[in-house]
C-alpha positions as CSV (number, residue, x, y, z in Angstrom):
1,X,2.8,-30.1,-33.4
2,X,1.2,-26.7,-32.1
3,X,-0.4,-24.3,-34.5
4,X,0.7,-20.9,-34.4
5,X,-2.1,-18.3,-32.6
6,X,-4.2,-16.7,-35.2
7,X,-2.9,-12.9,-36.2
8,X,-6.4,-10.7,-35.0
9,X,-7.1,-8.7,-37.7
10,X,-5.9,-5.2,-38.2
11,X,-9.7,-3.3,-38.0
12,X,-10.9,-5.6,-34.9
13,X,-11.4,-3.4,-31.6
14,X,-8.2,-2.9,-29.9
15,X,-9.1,-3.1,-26.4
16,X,-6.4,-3.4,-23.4
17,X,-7.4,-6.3,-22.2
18,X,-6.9,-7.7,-25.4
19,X,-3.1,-7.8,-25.1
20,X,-3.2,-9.5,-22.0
21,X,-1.8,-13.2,-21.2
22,X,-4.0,-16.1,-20.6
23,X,-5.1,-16.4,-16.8
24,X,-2.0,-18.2,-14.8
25,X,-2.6,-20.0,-11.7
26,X,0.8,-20.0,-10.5
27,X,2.0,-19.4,-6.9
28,X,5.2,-18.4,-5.2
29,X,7.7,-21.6,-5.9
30,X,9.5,-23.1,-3.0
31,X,11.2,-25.8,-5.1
32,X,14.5,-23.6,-4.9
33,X,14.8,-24.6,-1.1
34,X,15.0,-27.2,1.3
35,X,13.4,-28.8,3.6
36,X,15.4,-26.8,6.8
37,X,15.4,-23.5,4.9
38,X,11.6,-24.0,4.0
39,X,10.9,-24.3,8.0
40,X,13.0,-21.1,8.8
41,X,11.0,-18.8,5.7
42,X,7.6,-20.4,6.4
43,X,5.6,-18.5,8.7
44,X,2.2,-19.6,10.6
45,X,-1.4,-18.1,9.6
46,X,-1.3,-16.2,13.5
47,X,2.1,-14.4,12.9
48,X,1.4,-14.1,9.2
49,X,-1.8,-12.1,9.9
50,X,0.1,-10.4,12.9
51,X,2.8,-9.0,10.0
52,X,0.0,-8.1,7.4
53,X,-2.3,-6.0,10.7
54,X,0.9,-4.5,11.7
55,X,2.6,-3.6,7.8
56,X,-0.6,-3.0,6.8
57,X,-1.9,-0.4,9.3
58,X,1.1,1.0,10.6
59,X,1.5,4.2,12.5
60,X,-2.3,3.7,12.9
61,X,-1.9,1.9,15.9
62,X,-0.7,4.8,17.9
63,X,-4.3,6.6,17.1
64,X,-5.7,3.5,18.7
65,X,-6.8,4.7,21.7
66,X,-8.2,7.7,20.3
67,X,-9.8,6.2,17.6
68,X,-11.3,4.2,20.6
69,X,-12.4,6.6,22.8
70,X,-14.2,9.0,19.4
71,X,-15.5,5.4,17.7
72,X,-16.2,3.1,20.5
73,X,-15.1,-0.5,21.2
74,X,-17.2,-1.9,19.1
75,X,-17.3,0.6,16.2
76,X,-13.4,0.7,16.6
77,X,-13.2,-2.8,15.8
78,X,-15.3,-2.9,13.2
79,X,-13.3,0.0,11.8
80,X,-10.1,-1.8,12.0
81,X,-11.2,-5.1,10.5
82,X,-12.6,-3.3,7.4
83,X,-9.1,-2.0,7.0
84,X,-7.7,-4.5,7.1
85,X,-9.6,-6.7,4.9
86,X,-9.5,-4.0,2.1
87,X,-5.7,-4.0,2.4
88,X,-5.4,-7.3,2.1
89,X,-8.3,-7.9,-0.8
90,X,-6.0,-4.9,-2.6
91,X,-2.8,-6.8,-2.1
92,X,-4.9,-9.9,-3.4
93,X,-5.7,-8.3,-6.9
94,X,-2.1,-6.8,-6.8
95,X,-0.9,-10.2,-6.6
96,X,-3.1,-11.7,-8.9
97,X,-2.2,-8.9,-11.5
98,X,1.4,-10.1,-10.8
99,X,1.1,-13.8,-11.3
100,X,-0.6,-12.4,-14.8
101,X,2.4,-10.5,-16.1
102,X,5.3,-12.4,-14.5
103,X,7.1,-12.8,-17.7
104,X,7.1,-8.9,-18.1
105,X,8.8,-6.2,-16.9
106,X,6.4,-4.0,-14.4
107,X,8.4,-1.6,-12.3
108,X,6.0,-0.1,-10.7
109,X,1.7,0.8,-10.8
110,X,2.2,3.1,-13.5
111,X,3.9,0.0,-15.6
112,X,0.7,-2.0,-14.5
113,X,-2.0,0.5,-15.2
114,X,0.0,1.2,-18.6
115,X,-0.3,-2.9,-19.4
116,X,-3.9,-3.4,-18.2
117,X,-5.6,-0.3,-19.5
118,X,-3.5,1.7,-22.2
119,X,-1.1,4.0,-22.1
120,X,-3.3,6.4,-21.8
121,X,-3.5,6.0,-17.7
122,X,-0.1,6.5,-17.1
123,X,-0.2,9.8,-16.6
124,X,-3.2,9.4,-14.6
125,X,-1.9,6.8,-12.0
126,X,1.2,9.2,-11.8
127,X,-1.1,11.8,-10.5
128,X,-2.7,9.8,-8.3
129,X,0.6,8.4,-7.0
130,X,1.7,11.8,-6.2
131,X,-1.6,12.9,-4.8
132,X,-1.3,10.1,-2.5
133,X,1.9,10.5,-1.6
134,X,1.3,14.4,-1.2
135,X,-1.6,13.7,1.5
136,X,0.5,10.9,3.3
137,X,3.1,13.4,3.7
138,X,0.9,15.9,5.0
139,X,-1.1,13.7,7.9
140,X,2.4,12.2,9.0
141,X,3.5,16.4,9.2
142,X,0.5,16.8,11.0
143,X,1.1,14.0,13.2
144,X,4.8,14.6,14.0
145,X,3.8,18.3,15.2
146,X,1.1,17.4,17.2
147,X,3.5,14.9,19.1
148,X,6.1,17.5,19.4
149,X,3.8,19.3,20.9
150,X,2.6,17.2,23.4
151,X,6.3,16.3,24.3
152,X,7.6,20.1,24.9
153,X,4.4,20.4,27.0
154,X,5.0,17.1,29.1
155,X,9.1,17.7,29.3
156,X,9.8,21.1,29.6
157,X,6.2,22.2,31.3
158,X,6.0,25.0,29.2
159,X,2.7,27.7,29.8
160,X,1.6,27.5,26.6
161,X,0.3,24.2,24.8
162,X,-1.0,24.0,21.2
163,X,1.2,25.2,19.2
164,X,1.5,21.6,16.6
165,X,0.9,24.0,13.4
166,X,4.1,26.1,14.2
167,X,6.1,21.9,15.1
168,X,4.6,21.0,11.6
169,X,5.7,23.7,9.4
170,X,9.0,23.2,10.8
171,X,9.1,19.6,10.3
172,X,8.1,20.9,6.6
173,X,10.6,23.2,6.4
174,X,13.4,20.2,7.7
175,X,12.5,18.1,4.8
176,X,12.7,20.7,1.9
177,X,16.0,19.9,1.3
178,X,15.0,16.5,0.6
């Protein structure tokens, strides 16, 4: 017969990590499928590391040339494995945070920052979220115009080049009504 856990008491430090459940080991459970289905959703390392380089960095691998030709072979490489190691280390602790509260509702990182540190970082990670989100928006805008650019100057041979500022603002101006 199991004891029930010990109430802490009422004046001992309140600490976020306090509230959290006991380390779990768990992985994702197969048991649901079989043996045929289990061959089809099972990937190999190769192509899994191919899907993680290419979800991971994304758009990033149209730079790739640049970043070659500014960074170097070498220093381009270097570059992109550091990426990609980070990205995956971050989905790691994601994961591992996760397996941690499985048997709780987290929606989303504000959830998660809200059940590891306090409510007190919601509002925080919100920001950050949106800060994120905010600059993302902004290099893919920047991006987008300075392809436009290059394509009316390729296409339609027009005498004047550089003009991605003016493609961006209306790629800006296009998504307002989003």
């Amino acid at each position: 017969m199991m004891n029930a856990p010990e109430e802490a008491p009422e004046n001992a430090s309140s600490k976020p990590s306090d509230k959290w459940p006991a380390y779990t080991d768990s992985k994702f459970s197969d048991k649901h499928l079989t043996k045929a289905t289990s061959k089809i959703r099972t990937s190999t390392p190769f192509l899994t590391a191919a899907n993680l380089i290419k979800m991971y960095v994304g758009i990033a691998f149209i730079s790739v040339p640049k970043s070659i030709s500014q960074a170097g072979l070498y220093g381009s490489i270097v570059g992109f494995i550091y990426i990609i190691l980070m990205n995956v280390f971050c989905i790691y602790i994601l994961l591992k945070a996760r397996n941690r509260f499985k048997r709780e509702v987290i929606v989303d990182l504000c959830d998660l920052s809200a059940r590891l540190y306090g409510e007190s970082t919601r509002p925080i990670m919100s920001m950050l979220i949106i800060i994120t989100n905010s600059v993302f928006l902004m290099a893919y805008t920047m991006f987008f115009g300075a392809q436009i650019d290059q394509l009316m100057c390729k296409t339609f041979k027009t005498a004047e080049c550089g003009h991605q500022h003016e493609y961006s603002i209306y790629i800006a101006l296009a998504l307002l009504p989003i």
